[in-house]
Backbone as XML, in Angstrom:
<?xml version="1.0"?>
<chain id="A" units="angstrom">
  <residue number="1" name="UNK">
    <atom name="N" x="-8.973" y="17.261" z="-13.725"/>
    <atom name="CA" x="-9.698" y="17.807" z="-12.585"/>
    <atom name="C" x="-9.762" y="16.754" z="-11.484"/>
  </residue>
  <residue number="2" name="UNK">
    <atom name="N" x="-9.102" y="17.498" z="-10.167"/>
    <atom name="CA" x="-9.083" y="16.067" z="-9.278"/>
    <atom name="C" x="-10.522" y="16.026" z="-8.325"/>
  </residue>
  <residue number="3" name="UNK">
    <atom name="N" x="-11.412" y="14.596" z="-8.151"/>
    <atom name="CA" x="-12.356" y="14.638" z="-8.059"/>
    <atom name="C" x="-12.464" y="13.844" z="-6.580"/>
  </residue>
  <residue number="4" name="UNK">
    <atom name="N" x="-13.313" y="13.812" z="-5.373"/>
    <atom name="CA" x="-12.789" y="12.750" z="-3.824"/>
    <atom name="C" x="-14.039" y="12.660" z="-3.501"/>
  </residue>
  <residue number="5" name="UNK">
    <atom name="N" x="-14.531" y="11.605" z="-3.800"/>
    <atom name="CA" x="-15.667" y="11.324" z="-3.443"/>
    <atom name="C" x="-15.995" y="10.466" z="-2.413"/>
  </residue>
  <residue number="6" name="UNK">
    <atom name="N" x="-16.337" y="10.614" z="-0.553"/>
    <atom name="CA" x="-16.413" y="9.435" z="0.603"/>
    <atom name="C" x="-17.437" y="9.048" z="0.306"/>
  </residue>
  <residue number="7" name="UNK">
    <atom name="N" x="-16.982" y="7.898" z="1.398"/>
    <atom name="CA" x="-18.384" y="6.848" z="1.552"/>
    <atom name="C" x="-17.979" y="6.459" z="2.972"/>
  </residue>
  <residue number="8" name="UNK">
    <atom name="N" x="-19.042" y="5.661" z="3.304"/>
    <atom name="CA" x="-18.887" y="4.702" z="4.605"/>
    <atom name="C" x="-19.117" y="5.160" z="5.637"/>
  </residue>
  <residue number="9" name="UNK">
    <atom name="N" x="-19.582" y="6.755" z="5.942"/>
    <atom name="CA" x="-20.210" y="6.818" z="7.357"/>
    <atom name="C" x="-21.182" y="6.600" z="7.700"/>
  </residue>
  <residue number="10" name="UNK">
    <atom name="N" x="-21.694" y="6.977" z="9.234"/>
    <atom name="CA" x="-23.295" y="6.404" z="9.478"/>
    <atom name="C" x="-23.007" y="6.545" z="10.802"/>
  </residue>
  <residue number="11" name="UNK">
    <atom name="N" x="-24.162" y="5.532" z="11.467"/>
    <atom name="CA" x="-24.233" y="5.867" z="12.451"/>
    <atom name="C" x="-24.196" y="4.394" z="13.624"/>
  </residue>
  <residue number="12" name="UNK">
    <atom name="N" x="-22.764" y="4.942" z="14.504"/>
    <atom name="CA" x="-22.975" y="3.541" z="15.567"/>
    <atom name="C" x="-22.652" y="4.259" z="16.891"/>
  </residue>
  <residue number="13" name="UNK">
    <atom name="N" x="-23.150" y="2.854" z="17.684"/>
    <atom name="CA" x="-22.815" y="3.157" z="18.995"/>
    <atom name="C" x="-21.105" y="3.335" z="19.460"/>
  </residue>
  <residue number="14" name="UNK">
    <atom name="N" x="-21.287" y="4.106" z="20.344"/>
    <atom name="CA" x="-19.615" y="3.779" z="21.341"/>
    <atom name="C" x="-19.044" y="2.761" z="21.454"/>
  </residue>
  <residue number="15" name="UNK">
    <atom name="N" x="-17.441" y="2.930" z="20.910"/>
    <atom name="CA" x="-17.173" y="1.179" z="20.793"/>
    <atom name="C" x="-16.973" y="1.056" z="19.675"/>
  </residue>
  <residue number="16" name="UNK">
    <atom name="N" x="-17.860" y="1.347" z="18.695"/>
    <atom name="CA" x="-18.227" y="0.456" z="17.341"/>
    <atom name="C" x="-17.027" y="1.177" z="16.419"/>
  </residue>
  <residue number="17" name="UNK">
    <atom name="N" x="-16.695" y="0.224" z="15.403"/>
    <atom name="CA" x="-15.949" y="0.658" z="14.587"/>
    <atom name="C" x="-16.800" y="1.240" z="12.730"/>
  </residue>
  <residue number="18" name="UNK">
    <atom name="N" x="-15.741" y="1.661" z="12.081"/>
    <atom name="CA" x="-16.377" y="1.901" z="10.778"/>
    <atom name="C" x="-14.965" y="2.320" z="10.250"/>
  </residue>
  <residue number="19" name="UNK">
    <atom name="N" x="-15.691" y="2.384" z="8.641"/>
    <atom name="CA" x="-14.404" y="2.132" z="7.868"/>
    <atom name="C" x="-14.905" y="3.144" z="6.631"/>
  </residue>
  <residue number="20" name="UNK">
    <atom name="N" x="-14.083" y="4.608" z="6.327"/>
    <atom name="CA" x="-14.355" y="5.129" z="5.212"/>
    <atom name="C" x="-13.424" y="5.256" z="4.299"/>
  </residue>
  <residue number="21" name="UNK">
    <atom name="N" x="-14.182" y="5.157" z="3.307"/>
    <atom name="CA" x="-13.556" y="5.457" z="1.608"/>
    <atom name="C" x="-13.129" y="6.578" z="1.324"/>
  </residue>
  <residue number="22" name="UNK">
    <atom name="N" x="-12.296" y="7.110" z="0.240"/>
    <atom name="CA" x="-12.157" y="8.323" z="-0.613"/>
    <atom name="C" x="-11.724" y="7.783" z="-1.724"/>
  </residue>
  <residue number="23" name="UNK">
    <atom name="N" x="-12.915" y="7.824" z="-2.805"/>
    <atom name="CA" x="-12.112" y="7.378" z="-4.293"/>
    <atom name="C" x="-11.979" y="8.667" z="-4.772"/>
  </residue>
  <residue number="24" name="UNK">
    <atom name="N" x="-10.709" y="8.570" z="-5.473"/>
    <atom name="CA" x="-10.197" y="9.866" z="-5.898"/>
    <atom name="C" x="-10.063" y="9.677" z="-7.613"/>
  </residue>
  <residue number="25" name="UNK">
    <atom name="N" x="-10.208" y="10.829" z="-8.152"/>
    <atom name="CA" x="-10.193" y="10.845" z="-9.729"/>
    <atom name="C" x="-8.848" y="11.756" z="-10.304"/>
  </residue>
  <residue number="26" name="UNK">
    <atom name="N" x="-8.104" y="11.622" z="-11.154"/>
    <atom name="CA" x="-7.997" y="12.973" z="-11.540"/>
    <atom name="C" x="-6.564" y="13.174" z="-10.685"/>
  </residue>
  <residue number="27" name="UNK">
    <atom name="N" x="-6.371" y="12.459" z="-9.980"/>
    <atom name="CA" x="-5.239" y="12.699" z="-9.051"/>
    <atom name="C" x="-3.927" y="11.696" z="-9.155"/>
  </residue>
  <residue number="28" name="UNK">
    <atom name="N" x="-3.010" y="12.541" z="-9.906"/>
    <atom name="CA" x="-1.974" y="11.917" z="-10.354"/>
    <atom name="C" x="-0.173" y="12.562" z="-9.921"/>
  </residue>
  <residue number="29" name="UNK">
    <atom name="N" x="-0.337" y="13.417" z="-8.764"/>
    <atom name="CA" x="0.813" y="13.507" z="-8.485"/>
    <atom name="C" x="1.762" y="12.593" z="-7.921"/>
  </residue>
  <residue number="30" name="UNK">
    <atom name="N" x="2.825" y="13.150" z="-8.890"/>
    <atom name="CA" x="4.111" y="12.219" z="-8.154"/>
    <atom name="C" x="4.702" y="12.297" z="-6.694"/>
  </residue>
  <residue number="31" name="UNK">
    <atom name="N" x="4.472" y="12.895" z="-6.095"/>
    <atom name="CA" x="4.962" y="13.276" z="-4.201"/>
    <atom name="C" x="3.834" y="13.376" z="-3.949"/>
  </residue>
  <residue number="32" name="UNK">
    <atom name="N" x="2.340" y="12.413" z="-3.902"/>
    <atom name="CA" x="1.317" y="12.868" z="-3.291"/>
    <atom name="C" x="0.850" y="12.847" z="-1.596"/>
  </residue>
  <residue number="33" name="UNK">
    <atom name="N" x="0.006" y="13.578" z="-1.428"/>
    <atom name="CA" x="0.171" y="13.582" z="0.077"/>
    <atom name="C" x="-1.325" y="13.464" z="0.149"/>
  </residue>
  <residue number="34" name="UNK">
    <atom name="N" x="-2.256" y="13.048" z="1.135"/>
    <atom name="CA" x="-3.815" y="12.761" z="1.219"/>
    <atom name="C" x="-4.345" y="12.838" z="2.907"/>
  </residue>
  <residue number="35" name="UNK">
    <atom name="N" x="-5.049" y="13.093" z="3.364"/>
    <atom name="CA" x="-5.875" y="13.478" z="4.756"/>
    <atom name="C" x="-7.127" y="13.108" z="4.464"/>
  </residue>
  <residue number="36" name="UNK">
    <atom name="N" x="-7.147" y="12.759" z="6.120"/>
    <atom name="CA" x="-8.331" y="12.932" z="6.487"/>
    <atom name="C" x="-9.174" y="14.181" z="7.081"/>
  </residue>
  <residue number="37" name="UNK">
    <atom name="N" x="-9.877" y="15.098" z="7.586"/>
    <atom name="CA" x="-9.982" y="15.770" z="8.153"/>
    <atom name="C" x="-11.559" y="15.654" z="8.634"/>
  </residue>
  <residue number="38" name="UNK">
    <atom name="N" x="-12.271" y="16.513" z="9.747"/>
    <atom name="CA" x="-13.432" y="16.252" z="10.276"/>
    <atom name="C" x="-13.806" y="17.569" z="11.008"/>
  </residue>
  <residue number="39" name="UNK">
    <atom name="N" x="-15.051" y="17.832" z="10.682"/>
    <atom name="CA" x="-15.524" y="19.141" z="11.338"/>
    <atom name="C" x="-16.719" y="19.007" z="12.394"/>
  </residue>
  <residue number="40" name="UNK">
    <atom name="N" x="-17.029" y="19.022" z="13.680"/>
    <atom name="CA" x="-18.109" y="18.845" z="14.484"/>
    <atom name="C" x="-18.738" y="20.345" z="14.009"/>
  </residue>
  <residue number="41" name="UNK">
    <atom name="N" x="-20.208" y="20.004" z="14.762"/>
    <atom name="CA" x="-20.411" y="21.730" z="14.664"/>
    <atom name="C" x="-20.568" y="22.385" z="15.597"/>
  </residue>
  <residue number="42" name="UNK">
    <atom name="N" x="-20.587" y="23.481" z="15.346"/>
    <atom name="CA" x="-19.578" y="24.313" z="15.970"/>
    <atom name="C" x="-18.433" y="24.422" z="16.398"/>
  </residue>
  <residue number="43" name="UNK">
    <atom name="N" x="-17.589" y="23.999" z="15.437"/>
    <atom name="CA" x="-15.924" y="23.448" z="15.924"/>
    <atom name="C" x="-15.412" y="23.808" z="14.642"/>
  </residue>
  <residue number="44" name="UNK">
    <atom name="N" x="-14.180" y="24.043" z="14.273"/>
    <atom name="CA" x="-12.658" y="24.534" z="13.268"/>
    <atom name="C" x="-12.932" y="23.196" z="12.877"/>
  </residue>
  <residue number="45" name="UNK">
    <atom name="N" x="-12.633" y="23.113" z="11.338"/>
    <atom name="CA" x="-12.273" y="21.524" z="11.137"/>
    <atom name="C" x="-10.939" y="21.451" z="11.628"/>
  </residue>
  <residue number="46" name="UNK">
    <atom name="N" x="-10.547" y="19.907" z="11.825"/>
    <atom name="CA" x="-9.365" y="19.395" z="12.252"/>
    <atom name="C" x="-8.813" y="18.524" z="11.087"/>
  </residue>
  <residue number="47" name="UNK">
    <atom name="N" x="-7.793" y="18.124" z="11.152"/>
    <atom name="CA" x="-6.724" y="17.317" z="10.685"/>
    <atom name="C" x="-7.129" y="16.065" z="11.271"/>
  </residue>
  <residue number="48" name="UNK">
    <atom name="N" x="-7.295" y="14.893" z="11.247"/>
    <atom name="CA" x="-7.192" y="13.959" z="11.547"/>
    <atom name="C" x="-5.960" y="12.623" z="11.628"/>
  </residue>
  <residue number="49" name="UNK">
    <atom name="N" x="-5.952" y="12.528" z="9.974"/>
    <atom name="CA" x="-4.547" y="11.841" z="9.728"/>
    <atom name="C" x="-4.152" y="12.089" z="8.174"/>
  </residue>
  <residue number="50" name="UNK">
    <atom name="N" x="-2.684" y="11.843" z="8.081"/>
    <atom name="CA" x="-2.470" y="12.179" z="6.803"/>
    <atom name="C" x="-1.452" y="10.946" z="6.611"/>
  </residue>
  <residue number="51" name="UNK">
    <atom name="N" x="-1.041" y="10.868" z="5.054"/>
    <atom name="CA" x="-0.800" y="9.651" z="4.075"/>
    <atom name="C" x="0.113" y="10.635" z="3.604"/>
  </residue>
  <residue number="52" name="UNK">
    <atom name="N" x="1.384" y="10.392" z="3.301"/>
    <atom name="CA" x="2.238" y="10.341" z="1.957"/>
    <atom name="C" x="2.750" y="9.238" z="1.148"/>
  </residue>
  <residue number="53" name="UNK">
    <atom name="N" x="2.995" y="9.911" z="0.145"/>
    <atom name="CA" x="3.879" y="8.708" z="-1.181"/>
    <atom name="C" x="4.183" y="7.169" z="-0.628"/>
  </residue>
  <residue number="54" name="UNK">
    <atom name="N" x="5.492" y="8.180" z="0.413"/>
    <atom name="CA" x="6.119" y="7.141" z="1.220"/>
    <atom name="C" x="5.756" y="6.080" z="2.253"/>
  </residue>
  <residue number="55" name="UNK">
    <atom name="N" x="3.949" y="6.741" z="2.118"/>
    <atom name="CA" x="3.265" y="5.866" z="3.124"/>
    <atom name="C" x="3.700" y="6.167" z="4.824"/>
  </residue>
  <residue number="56" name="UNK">
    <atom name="N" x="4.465" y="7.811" z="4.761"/>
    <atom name="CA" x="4.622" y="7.849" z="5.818"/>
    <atom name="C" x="3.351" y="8.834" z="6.419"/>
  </residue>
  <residue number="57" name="UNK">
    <atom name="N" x="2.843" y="7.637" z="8.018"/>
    <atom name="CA" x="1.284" y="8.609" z="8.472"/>
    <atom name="C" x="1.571" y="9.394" z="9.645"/>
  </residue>
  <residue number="58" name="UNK">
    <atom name="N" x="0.497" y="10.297" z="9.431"/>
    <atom name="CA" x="0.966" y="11.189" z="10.978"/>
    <atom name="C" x="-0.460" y="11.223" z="11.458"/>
  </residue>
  <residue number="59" name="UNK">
    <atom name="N" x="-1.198" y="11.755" z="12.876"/>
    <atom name="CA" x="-2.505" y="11.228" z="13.540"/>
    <atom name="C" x="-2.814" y="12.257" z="14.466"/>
  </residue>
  <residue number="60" name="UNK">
    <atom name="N" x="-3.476" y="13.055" z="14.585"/>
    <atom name="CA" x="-3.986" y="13.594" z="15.608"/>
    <atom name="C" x="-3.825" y="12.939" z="16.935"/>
  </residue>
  <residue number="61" name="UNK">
    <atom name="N" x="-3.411" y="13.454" z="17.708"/>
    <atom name="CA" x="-3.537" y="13.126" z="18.970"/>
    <atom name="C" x="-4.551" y="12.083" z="19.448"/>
  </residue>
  <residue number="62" name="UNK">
    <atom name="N" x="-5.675" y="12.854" z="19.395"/>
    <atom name="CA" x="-7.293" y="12.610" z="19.763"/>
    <atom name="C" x="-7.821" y="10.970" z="19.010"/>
  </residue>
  <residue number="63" name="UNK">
    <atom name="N" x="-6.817" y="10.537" z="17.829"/>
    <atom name="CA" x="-7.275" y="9.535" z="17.356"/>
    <atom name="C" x="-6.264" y="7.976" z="17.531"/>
  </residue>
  <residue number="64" name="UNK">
    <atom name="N" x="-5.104" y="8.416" z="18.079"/>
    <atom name="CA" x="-3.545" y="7.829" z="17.697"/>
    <atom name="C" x="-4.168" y="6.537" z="18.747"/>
  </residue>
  <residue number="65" name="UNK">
    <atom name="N" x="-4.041" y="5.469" z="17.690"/>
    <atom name="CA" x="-3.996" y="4.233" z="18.682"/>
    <atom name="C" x="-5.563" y="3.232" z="18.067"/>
  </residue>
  <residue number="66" name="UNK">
    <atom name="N" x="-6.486" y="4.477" z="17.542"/>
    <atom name="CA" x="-7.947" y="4.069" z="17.049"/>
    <atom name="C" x="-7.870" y="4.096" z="15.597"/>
  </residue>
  <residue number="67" name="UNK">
    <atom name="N" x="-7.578" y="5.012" z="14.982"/>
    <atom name="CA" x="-7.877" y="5.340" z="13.616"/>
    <atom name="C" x="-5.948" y="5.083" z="12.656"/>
  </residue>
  <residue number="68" name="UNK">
    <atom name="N" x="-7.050" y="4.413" z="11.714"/>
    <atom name="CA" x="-5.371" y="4.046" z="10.856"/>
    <atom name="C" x="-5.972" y="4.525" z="9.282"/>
  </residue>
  <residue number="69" name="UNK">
    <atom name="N" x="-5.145" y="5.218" z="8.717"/>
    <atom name="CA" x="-5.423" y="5.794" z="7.631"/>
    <atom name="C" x="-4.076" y="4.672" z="6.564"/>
  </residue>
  <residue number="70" name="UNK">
    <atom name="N" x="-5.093" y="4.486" z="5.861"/>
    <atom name="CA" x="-4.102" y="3.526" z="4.350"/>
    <atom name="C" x="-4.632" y="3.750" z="3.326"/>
  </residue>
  <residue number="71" name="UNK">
    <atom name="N" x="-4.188" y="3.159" z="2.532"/>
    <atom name="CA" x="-4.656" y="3.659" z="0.637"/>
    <atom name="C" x="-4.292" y="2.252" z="-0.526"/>
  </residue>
  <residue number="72" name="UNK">
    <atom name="N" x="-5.049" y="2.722" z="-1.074"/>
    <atom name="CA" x="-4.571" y="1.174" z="-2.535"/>
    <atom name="C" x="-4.602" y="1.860" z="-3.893"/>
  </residue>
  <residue number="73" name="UNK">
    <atom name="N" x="-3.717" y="1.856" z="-3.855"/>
    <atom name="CA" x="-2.896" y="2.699" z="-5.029"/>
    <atom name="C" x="-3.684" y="2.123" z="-6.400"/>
  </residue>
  <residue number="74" name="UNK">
    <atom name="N" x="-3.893" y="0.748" z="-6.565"/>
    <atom name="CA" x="-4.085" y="0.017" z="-7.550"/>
    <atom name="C" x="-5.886" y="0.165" z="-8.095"/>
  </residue>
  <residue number="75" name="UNK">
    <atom name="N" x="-6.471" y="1.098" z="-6.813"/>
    <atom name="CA" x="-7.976" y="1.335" z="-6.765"/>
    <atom name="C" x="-8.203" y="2.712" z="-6.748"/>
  </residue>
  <residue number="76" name="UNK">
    <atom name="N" x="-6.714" y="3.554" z="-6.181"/>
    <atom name="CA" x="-7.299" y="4.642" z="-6.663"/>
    <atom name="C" x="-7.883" y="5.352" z="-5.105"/>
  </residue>
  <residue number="77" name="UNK">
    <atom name="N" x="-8.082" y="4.551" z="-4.409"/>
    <atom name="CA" x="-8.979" y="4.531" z="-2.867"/>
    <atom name="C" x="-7.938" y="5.051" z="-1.569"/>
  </residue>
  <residue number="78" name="UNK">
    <atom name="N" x="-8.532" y="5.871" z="-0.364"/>
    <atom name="CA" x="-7.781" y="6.689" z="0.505"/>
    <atom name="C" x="-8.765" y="5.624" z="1.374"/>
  </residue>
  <residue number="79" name="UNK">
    <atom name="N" x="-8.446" y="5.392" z="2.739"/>
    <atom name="CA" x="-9.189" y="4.707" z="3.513"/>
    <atom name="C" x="-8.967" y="5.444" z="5.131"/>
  </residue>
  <residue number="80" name="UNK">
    <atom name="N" x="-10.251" y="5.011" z="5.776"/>
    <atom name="CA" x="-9.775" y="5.582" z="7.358"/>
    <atom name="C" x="-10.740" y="4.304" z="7.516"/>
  </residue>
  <residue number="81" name="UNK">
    <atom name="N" x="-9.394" y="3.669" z="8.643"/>
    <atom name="CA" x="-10.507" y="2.689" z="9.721"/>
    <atom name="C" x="-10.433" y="3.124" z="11.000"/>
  </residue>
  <residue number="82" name="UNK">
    <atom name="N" x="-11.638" y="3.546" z="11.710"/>
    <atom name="CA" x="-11.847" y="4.182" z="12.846"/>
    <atom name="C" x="-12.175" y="2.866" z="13.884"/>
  </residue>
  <residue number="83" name="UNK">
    <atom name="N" x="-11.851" y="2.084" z="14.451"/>
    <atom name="CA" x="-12.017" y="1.512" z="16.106"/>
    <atom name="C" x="-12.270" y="2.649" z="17.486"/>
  </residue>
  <residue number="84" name="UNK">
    <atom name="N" x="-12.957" y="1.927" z="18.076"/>
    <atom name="CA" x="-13.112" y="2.295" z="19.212"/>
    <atom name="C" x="-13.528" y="3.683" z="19.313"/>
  </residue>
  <residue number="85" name="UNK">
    <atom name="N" x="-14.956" y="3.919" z="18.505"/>
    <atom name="CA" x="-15.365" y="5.080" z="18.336"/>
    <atom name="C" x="-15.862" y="5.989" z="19.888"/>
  </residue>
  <residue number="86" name="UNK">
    <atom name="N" x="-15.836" y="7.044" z="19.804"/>
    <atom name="CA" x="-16.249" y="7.832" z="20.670"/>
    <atom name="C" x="-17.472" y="8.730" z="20.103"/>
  </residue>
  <residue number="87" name="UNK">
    <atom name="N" x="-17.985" y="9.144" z="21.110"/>
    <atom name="CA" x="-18.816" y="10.174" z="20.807"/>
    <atom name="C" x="-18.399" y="11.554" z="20.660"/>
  </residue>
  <residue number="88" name="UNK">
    <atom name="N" x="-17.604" y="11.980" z="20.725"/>
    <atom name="CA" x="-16.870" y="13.168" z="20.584"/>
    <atom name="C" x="-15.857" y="12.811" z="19.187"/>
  </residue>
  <residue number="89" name="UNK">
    <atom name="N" x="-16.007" y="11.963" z="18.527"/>
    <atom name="CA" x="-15.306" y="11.534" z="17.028"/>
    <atom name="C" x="-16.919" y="11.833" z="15.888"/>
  </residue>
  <residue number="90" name="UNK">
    <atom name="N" x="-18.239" y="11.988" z="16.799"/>
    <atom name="CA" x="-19.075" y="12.717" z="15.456"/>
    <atom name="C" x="-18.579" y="13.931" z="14.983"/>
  </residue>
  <residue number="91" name="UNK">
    <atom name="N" x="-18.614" y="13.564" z="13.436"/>
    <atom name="CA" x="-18.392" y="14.977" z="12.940"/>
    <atom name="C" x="-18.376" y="14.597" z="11.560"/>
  </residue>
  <residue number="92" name="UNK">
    <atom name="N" x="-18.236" y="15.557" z="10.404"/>
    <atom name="CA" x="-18.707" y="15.184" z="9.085"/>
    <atom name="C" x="-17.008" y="15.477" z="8.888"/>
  </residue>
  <residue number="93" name="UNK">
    <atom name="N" x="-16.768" y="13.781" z="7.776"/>
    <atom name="CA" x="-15.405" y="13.722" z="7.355"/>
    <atom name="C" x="-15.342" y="13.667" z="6.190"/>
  </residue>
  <residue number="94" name="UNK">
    <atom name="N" x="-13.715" y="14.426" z="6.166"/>
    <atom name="CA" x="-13.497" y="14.804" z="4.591"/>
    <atom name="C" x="-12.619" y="14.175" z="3.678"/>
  </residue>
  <residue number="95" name="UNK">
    <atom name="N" x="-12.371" y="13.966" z="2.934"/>
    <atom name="CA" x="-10.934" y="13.410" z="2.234"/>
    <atom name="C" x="-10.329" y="15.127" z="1.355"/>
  </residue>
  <residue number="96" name="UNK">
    <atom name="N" x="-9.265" y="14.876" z="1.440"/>
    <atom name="CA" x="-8.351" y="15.841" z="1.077"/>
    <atom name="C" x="-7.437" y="15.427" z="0.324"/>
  </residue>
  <residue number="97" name="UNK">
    <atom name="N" x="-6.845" y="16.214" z="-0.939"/>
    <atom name="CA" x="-5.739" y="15.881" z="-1.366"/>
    <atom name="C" x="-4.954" y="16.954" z="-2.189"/>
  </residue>
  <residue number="98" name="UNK">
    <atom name="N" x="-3.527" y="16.734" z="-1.778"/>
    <atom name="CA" x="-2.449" y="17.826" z="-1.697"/>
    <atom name="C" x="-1.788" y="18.330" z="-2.884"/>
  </residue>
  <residue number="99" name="UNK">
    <atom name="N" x="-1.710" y="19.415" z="-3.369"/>
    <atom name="CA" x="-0.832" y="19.906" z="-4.703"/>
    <atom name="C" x="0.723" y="20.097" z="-4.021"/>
  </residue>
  <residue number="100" name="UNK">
    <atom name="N" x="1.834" y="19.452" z="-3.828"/>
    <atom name="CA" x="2.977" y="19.237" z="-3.645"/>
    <atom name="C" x="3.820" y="20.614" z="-4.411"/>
  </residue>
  <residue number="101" name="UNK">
    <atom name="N" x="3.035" y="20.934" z="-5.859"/>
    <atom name="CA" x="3.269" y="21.736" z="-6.941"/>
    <atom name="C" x="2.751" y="23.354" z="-6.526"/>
  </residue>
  <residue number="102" name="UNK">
    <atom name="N" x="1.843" y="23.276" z="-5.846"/>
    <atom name="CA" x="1.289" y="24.924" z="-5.640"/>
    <atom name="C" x="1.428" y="24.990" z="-4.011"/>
  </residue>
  <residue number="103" name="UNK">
    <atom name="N" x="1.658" y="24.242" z="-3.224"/>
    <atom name="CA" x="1.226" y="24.978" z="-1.914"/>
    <atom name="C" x="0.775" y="26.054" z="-1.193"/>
  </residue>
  <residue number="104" name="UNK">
    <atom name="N" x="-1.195" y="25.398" z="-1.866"/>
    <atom name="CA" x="-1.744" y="26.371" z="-1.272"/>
    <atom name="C" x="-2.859" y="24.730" z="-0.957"/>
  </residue>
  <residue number="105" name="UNK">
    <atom name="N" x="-4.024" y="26.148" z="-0.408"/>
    <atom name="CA" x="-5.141" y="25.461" z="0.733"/>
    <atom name="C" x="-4.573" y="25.639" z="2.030"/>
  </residue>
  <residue number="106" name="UNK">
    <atom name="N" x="-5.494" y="24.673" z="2.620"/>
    <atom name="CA" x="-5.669" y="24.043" z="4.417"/>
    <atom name="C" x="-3.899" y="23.567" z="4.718"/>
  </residue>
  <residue number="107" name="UNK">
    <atom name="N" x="-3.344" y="23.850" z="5.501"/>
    <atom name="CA" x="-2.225" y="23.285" z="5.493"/>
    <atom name="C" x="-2.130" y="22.439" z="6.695"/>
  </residue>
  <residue number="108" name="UNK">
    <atom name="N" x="-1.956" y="20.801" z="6.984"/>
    <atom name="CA" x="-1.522" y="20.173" z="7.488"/>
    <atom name="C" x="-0.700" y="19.092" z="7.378"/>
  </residue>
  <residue number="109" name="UNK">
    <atom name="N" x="-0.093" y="18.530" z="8.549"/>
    <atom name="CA" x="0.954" y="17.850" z="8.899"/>
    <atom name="C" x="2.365" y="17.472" z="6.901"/>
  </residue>
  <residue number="110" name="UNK">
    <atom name="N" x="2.587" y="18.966" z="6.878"/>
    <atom name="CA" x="3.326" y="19.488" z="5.937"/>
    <atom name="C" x="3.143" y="19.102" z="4.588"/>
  </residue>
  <residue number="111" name="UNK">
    <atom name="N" x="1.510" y="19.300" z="4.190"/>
    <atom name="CA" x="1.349" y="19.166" z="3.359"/>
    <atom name="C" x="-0.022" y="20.652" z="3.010"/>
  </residue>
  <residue number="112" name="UNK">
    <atom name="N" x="-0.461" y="21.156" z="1.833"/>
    <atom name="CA" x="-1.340" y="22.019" z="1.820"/>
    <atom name="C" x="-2.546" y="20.999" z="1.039"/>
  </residue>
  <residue number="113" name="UNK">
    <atom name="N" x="-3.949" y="21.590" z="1.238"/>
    <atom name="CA" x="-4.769" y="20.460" z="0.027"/>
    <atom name="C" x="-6.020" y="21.682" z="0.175"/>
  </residue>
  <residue number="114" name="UNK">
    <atom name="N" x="-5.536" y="21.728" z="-1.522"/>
    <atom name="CA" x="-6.759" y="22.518" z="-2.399"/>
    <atom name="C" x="-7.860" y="21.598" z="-3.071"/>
  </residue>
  <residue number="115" name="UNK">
    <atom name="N" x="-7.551" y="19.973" z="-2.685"/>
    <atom name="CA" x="-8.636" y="19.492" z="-3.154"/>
    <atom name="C" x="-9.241" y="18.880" z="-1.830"/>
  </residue>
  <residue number="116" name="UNK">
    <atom name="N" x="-10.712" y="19.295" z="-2.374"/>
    <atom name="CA" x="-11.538" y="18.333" z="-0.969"/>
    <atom name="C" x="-12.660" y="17.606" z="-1.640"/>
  </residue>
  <residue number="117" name="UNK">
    <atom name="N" x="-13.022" y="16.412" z="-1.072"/>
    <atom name="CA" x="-14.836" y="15.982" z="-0.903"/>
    <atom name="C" x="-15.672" y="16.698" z="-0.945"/>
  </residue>
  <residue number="118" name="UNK">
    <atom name="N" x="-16.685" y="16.178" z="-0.737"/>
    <atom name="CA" x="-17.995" y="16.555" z="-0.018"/>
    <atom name="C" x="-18.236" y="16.681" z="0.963"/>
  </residue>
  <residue number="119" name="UNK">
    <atom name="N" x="-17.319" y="15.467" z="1.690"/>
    <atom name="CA" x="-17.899" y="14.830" z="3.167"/>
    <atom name="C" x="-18.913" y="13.752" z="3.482"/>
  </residue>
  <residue number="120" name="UNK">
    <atom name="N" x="-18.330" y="12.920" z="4.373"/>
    <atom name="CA" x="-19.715" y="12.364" z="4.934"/>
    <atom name="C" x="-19.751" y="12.047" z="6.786"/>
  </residue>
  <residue number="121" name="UNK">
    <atom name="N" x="-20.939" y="11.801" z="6.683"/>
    <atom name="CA" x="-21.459" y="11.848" z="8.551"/>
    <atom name="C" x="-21.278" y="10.595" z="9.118"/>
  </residue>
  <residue number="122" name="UNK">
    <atom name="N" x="-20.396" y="11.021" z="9.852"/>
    <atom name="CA" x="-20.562" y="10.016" z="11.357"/>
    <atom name="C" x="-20.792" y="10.488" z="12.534"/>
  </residue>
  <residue number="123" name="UNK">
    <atom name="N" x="-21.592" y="9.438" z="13.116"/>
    <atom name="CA" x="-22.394" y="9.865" z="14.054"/>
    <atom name="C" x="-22.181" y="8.255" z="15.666"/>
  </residue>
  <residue number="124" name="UNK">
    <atom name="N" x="-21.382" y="8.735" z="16.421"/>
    <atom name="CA" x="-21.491" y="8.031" z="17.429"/>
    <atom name="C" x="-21.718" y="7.906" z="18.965"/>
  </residue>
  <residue number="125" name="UNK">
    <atom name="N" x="-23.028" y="7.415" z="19.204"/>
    <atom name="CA" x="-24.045" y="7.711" z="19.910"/>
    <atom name="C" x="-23.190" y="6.893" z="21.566"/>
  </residue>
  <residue number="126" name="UNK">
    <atom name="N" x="-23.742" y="7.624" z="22.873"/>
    <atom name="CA" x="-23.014" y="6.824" z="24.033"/>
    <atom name="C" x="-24.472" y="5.631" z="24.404"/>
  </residue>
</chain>
């Protein structure tokens, strides 16, 4: 059972950076693929950034240049480091991760993910 549990949001000013976790359980595919994603409210969640195998990333527009998504294979851990936060980047973020094998779920940047988090909140104030 694959299990994604974040950490690391909160709350900073404009400017400020932060750095979140996704330890993942349970998740052992061979072509794996992993996201970030983030929902404001009243807003569609979005895609943020995504991770494959190959370590190849792809980025939302809205983040390309601020946010770098990496992983440590050896921990098990999905990471987003966010710089140069905005206030229009609050929103509760998710970790995601992809069945390569069923393609189904949320489908982004060509991957589908039936597994999600919980989520957690960030919040960045002007």
């Amino acid at each position: 059972q694959v299990q994604l549990v974040e950490s690391g949001g909160g709350s900073v000013q404009s400017g400020g950076s932060l750095r979140l976790s996704c330890a993942a359980s349970g998740y052992t595919r061979r072509n794996y693929c992993m996201a970030w994603f983030r929902q404001a409210p009243g807003k569609e969640r979005e895609g943020v950034a995504r991770i494959m195998y190959d370590r190849m990333t792809n980025y939302a527009d809205s983040v390309k240049g601020r946010f770098t998504i990496s992983q440590d294979n050896t921990k098990n851990t999905l990471y987003l480091q966010m710089n140069s936060l905005k206030p229009e980047d609050t929103a509760m973020y998710y970790c995601a991760a992809a069945d390569t094998d069923l393609n189904s779920g949320t489908y982004y940047a060509g991957c589908f993910f039936p597994y999600w988090g919980q989520g957690t909140q960030v919040t960045v104030s002007s």
